[in-house]
N, C-alpha and C positions, 0 to 999 in steps of 0.2 A: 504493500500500500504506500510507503514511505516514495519508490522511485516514482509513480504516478502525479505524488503533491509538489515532489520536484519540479517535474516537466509543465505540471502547469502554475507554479510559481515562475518558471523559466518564460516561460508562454504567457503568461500577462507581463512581467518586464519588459519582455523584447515588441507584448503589442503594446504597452502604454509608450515606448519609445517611438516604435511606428507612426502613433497615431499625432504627439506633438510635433512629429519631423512631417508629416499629412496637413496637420492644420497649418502650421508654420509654412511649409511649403505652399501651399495653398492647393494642393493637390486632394482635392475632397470627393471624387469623384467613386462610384459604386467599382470599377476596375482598379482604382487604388486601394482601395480600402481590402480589395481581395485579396491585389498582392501583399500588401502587406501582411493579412491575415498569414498567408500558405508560407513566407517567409520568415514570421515569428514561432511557427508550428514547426518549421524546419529547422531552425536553427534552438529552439526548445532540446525537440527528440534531440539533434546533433552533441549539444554541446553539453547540456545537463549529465549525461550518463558521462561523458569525458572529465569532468569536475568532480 
């Protein structure tokens, strides 16, 4: 259960940082906000289990 709360602690960091570098950018759009989604999940899974 432990490596699950990980990946999604990991996984709201990397999307709350997404999402300031989105509004700040001004890149608000429904295909931003997706990549960003698929690329805070990927770098989540990624990098959590490596820490």
């Amino acid at each position: 259960m432990e490596p699950l709360i990980m990946v999604l602690f990991g996984f709201l960091v990397c999307f709350c940082i997404g999402s300031v570098l989105n509004i700040l950018l001004k890149t608000t759009q429904k295909r931003d906000w997706l990549i960003t989604f698929f690329i805070s999940l990927g770098l989540a899974i990624i990098v959590v289990p490596i820490l």
